[in-house]
C-alpha positions as CSV (number, residue, x, y, z in Angstrom):
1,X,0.0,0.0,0.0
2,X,1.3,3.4,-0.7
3,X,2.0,6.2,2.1
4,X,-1.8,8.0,1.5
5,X,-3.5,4.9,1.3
6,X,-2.2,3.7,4.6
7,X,-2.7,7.1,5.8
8,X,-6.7,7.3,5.2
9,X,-6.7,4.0,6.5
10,X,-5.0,5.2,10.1
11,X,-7.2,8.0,10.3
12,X,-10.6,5.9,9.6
13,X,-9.5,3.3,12.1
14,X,-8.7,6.0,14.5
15,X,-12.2,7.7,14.1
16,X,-13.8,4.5,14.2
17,X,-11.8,3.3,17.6
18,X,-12.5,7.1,19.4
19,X,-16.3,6.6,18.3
20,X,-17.0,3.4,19.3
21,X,-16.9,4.2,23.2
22,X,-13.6,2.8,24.1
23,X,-11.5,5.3,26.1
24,X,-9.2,7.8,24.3
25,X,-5.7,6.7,25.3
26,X,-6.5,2.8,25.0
27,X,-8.4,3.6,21.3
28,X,-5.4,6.0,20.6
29,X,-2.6,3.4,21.7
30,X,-4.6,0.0,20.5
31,X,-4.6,1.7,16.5
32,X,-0.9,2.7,17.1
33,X,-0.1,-1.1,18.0
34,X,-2.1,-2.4,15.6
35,X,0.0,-0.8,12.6
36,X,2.9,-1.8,14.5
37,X,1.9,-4.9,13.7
38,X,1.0,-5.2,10.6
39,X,3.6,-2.6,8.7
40,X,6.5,-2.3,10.6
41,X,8.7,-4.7,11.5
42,X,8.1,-6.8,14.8
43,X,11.4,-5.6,16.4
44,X,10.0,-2.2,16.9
45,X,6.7,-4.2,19.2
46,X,9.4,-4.6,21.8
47,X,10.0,-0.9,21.7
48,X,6.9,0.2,22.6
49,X,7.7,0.2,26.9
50,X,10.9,1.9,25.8
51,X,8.6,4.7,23.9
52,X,6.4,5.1,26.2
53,X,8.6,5.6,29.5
54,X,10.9,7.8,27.3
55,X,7.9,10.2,26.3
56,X,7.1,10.4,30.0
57,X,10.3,10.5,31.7
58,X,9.9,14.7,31.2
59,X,10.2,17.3,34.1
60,X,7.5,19.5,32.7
61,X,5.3,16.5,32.5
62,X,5.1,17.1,36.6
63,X,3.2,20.2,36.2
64,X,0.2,18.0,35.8
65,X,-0.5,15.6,38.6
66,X,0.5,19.0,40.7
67,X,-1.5,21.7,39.2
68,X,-4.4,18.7,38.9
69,X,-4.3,18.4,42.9
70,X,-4.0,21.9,43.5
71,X,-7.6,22.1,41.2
72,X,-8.9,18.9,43.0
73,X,-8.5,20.7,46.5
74,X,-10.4,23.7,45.9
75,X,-13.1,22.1,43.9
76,X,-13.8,19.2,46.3
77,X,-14.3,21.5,49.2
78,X,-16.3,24.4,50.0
79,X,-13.7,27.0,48.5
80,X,-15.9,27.2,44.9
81,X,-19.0,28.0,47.1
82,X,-17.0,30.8,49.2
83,X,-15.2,32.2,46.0
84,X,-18.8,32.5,44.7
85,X,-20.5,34.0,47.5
86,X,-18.0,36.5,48.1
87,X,-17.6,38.0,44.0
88,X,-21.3,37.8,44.3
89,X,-21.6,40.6,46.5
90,X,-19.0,42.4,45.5
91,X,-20.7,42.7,41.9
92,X,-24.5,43.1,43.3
93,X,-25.1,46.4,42.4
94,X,-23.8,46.2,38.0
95,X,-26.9,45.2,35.8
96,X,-26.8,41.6,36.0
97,X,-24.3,41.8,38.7
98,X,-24.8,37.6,39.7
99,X,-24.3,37.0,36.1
100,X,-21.1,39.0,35.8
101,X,-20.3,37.3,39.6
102,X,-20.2,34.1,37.9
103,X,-18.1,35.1,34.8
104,X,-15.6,36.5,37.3
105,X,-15.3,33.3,39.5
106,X,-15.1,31.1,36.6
107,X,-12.0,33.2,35.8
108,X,-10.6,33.3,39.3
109,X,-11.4,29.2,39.9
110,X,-10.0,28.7,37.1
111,X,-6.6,30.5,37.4
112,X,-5.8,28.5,40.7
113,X,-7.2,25.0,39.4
114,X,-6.5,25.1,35.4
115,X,-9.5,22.2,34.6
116,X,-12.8,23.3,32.7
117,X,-14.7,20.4,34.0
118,X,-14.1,21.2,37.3
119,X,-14.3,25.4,37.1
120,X,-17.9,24.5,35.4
121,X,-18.7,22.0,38.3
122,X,-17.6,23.8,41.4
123,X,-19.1,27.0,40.4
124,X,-22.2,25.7,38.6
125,X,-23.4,24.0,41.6
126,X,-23.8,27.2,43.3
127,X,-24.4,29.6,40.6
128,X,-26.9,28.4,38.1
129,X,-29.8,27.6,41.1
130,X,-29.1,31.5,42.3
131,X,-29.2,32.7,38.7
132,X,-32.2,30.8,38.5
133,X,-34.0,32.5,41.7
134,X,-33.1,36.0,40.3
135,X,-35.0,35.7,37.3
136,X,-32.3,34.5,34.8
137,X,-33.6,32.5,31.8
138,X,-31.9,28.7,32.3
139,X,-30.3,29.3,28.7
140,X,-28.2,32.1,30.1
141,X,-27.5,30.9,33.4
142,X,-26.2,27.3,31.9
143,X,-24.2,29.3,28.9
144,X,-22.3,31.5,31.4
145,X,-21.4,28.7,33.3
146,X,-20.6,26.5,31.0
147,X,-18.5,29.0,28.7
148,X,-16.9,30.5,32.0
149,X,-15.7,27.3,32.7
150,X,-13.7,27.1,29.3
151,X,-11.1,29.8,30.7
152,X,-10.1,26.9,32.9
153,X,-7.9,26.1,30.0
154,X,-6.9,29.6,28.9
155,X,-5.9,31.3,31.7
156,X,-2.4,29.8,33.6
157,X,-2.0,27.4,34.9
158,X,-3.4,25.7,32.0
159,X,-3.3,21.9,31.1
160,X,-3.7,22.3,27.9
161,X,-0.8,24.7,27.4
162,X,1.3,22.4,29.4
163,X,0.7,19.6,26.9
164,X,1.2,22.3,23.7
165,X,4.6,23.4,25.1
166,X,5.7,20.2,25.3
167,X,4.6,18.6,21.9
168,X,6.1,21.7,19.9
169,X,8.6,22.4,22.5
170,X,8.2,25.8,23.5
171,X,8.6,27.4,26.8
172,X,5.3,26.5,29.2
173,X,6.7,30.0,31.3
174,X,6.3,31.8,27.9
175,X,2.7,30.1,27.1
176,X,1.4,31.0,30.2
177,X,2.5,34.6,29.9
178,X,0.6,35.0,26.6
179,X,-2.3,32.9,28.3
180,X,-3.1,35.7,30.9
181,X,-4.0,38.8,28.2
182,X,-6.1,36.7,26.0
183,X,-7.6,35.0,29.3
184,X,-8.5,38.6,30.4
185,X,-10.4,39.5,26.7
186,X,-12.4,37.0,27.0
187,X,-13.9,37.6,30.7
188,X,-14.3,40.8,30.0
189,X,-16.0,40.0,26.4
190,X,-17.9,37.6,28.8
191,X,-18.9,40.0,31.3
192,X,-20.5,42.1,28.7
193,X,-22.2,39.9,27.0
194,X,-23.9,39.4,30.3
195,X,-24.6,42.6,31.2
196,X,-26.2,43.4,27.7
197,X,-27.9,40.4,27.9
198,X,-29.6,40.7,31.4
199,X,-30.8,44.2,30.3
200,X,-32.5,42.4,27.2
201,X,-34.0,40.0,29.4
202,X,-35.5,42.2,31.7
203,X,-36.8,44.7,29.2
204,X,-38.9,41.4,28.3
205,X,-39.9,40.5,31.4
206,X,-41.4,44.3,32.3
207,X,-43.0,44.2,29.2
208,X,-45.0,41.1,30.4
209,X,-43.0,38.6,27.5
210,X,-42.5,36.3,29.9
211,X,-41.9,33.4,27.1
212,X,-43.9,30.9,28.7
213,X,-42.5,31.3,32.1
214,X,-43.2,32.3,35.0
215,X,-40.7,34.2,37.1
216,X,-40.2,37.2,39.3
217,X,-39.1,40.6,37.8
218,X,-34.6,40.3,36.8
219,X,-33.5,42.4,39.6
220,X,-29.7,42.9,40.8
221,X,-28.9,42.0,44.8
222,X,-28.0,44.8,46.5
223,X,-24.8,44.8,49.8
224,X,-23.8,47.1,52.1
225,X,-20.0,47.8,52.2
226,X,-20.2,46.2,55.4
227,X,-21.5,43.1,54.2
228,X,-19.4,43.2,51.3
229,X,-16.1,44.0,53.2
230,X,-16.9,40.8,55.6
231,X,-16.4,38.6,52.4
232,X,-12.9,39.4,52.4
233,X,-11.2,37.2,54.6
234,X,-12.8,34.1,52.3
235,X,-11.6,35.8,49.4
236,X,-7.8,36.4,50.6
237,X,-7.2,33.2,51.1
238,X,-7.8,32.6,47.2
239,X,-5.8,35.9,46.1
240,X,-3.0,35.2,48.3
241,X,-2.1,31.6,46.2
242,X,-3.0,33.6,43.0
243,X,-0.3,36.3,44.1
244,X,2.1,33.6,45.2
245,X,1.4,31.8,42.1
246,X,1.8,34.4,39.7
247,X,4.9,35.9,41.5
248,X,7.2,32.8,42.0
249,X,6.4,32.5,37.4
250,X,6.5,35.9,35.9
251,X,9.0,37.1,38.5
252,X,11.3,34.0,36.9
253,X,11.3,32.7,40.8
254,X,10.6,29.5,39.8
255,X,10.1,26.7,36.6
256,X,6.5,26.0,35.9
257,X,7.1,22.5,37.3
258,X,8.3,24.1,41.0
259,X,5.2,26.6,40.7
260,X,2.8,23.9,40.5
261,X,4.6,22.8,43.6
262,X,3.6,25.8,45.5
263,X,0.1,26.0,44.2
264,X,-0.6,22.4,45.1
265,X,1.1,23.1,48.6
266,X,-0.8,26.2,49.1
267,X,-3.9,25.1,48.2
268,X,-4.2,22.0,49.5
269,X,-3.2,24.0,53.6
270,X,-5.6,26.4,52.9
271,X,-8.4,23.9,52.8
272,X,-6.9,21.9,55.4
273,X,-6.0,25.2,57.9
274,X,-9.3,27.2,56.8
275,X,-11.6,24.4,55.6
276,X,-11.2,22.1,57.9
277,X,-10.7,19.0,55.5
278,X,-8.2,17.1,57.5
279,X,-10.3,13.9,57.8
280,X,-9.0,11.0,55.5
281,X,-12.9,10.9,53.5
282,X,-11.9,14.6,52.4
283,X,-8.4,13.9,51.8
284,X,-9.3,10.8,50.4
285,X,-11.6,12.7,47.9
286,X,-8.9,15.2,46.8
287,X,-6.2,12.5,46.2
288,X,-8.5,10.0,44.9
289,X,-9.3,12.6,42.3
290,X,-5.9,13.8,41.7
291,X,-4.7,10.4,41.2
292,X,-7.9,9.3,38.5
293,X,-7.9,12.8,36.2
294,X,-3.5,12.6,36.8
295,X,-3.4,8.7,35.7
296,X,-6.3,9.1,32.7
297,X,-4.2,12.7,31.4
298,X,-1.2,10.3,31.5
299,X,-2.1,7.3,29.5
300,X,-3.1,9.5,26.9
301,X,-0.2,11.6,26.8
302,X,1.8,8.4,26.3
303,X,0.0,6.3,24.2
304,X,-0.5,10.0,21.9
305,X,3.3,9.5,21.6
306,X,2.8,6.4,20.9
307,X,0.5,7.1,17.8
308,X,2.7,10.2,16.6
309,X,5.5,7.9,16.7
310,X,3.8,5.3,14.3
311,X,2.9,7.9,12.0
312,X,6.0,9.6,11.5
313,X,7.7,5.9,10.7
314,X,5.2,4.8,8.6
315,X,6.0,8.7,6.8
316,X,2.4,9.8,7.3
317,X,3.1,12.6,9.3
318,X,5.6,13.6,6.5
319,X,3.5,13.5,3.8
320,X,0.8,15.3,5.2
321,X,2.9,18.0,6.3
322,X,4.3,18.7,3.0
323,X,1.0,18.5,1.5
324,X,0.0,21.5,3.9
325,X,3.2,23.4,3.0
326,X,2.5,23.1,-0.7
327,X,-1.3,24.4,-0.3
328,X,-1.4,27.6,-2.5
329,X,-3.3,29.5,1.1
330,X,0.2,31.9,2.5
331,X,0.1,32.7,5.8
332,X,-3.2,33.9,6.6
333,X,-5.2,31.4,4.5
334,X,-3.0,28.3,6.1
335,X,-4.1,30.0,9.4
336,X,-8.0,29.9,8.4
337,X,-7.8,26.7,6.9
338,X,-5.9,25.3,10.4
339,X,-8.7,27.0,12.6
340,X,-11.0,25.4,10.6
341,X,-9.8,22.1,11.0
342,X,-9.6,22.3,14.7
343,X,-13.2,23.5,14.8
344,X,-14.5,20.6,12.9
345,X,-12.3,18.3,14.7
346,X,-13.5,19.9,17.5
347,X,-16.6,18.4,17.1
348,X,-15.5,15.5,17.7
349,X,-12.9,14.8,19.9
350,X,-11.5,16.1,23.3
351,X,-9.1,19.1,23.0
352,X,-6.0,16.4,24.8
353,X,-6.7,14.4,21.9
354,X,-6.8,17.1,19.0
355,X,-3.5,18.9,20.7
356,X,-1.5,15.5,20.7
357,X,-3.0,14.1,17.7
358,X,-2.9,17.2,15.5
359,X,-0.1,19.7,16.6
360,X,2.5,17.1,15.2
361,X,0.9,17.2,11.6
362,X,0.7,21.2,10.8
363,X,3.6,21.9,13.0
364,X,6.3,21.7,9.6
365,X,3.9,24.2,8.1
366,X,3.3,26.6,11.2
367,X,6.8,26.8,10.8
368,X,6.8,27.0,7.0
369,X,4.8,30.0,7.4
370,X,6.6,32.0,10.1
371,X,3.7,31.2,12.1
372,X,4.6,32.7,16.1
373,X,4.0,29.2,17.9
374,X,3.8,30.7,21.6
375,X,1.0,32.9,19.9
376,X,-0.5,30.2,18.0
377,X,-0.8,28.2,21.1
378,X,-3.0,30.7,23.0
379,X,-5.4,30.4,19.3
380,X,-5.7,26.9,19.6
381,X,-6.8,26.7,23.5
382,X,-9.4,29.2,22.3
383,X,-10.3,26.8,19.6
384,X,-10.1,23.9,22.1
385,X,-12.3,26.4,24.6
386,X,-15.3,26.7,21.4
387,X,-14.9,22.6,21.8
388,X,-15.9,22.7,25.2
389,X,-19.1,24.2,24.4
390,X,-20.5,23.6,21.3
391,X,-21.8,19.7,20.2
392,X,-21.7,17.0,19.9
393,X,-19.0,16.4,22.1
394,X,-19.4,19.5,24.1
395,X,-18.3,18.5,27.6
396,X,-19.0,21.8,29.4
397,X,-22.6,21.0,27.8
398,X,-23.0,17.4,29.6
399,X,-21.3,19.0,33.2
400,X,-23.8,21.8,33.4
401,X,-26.8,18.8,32.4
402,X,-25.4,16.6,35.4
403,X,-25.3,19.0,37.9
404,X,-28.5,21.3,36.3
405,X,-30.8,18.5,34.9
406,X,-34.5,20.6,34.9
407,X,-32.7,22.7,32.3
408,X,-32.9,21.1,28.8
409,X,-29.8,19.9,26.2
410,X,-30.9,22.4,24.1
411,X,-31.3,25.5,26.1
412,X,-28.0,24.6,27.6
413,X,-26.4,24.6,24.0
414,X,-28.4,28.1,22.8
415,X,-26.9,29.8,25.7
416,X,-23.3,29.0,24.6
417,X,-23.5,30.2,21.2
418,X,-23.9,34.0,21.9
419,X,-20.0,32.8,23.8
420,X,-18.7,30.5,21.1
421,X,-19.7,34.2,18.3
422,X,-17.4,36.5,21.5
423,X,-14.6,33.4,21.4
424,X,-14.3,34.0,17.6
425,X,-14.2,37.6,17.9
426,X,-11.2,37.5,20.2
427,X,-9.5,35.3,17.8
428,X,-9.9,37.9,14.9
429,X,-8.9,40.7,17.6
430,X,-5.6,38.3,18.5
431,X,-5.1,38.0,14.4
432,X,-4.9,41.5,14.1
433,X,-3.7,42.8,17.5
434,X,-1.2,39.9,18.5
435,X,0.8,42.0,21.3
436,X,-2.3,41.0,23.6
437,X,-1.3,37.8,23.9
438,X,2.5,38.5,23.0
439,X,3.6,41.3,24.9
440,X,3.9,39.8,28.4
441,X,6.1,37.1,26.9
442,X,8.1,39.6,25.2
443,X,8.5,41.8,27.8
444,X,8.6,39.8,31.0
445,X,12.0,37.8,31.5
């Protein structure tokens, strides 16, 4: 068989292994093996252990289980409820103030934890039944949940940054620097939205359009400053590992690997010191947790490795990447046609799987093209965020159903797309205004 025709074949078997249930790393690795089998030569079977230690015997790689237990302590405790309750009344008084609350503790939950799942969970729980008693329509309290949660892998720390860096090899310091700009577009593009969205939404409601419900007038909460300044001793807590966090990387302090160290450290006294979760059924919780999402990121990591490491012997990764570099598109239209890949493929698969899967392939012609990488990197999370959100495979979508299941599937996904259109603004305002994302890295040794 020539080169193409084995390469259709690999990526039909891998569609058809990744759709058929089985879980990503052991579909991923079990196609990878099977070629091994059948076109290369059995020698390279007994290399697979090899492969797969060598791939995961990296520093950086240590980020993860770290910055995945320093995410598990704050969501599996009552932190995500007291980070709530304390924005909430600090926002009261703006038009759609909750709304905006919840944008903003998405943002902050997810700087100190780095998981979407788990932003979208922890402050979901809490948020969407208050949003709910003030009036808010269920499409727009599940879509500002569900696309606040998405900044869990924008802002740093950030998983999927992590596992960019490594696969192309640039500096996860660097990526999480250009992270942090973008990250703040998009809450405040959020934020907006929500503001301009409430209004709309009340207009309706005191013009008697209820839409076939029935619920009290929108209204915003007001606080006294007293009551407002009491929420700050649950709220330092959080700012003081953000601080800590933030200073030990961009003030070069520390590697990304020793600052996911001090995050997990910090986080997991505060909710031992302040939350009280001492007792082995908490602790157990947190480190059961760590250890399942650490050991499931892992497997696929390697096995990804695995795959990419079939591919480029077999020469399909080669082909394909000279194939892209010899599309007639320059820069910009290589850079549309790649976003629009990821989309699509976004449809379908996890954002671990696309960036391990994927980055390999157009890599040679992101470098063909002068593309910036560090900036390209902080595109394709966004990409990967729009993945999050929209269906089929929309995880963000099924989180928000499991922990809000009187609100339907589809209101759930009409109240993301309104966030999906602001995601693919602040790509286009990235395109032509890179330094947002790229001066921090520039500029910050």
């Amino acid at each position: 068989m020539s080169t193409l025709q084995i390469g259709v074949l690999f990526g039909v078997v891998t569609f058809i292994a990744l759709f058929s249930g089985m879980p990503i790393a052991f579909a991923v690795g079990g196609v990878a093996l099977t070629f091994m089998l059948i076109y290369m030569p059995a020698e390279t079977v007994g290399l697979v252990a090899e492969t797969l230690y060598s791939e995961l015997d990296n520093f950086v790689l240590l980020t993860i289980p770290l910055f995945v237990l320093m995410g598990a302590a704050i969501g599996k405790s009552r932190a995500g409820g007291d980070l709530y309750a304390s924005l909430n009344r600090w926002m009261g008084r703006i038009p759609g103030g909750l709304g905006v609350a919840n944008v903003m503790a998405c943002s902050v939950f997810a700087a100190m934890c780095g998981s979407s799942p788990a932003t979208c969970s922890a402050i979901g729980s809490s948020g969407i039944p208050e949003m709910r008693k003030r009036g808010y329509s269920p499409a727009l309290a599940a879509g500002i949940i569900a696309a606040g949660g998405t900044l869990g892998i924008l802002i740093p720390p950030s998983l999927t940054l992590i596992l960019y860096g490594v696969v192309t090899e640039q500096s996860i310091g660097k990526l999480f620097m250009a992270g942090v700009g973008p990250g703040l577009l998009l809450t405040a593009l959020f934020a907006v939205w929500v503001v301009i969205r409430f209004r709309q939404e009340k207009a309706r409601v005191l013009a008697g359009d209820e839409s076939g419900a029935t619920r009290e007038i929108l209204r915003e909460e007001g606080f006294t400053w007293r009551e407002k300044f009491e929420t700050l001793p649950r709220l330092a807590p959080f700012i003081g590992v953000i601080v800590i966090i933030m200073v030990a990387l961009y003030g070069g302090w520390a590697t990304p690997s020793e600052v996911a160290g001090i995050g997990a450290f910090f986080s997991l006294l505060m909710v031992i010191v302040i939350y009280k979760c001492w007792r082995w059924p908490d602790l157990k919780a947190i480190l059961g947790g760590t250890v399942r999402e650490s050991t499931m990121v892992m497997m696929i990591i390697a096995t990804s490795f695995l795959y990419t490491y079939v591919m480029s012997y077999l020469h399909i990764t080669q082909e394909v990447a000279q194939w892209l570099v010899a599309l007639p598109l320059g820069k910009w239209g290589f850079f549309v046609a790649a976003n629009i890949l990821l989309v699509v493929l976004g449809f379908f698969l996890p954002p671990v799987a696309i960036i391990l899967m994927v980055t390999p392939i157009i890599l040679p012609a992101l470098k063909a093209h002068g593309i910036d990488l560090v900036w390209f990197g902080v595109i394709m999370t966004i990409l990967m965020e729009m993945g999050l959100i929209h269906p089929p495979v929309g995880l963000n979508l099924f989180v928000i159903n499991s922990i809000a299941p009187d609100i339907k599937l589809r209101d759930i996904i009409w109240g993301t797309m309104p966030f999906i259109g602001l995601m693919v603004f602040a790509i286009f305002l990235l395109a032509v205004f890179p330094e947002i994302a790229m001066w921090l890295p520039q500029n910050v040794k």
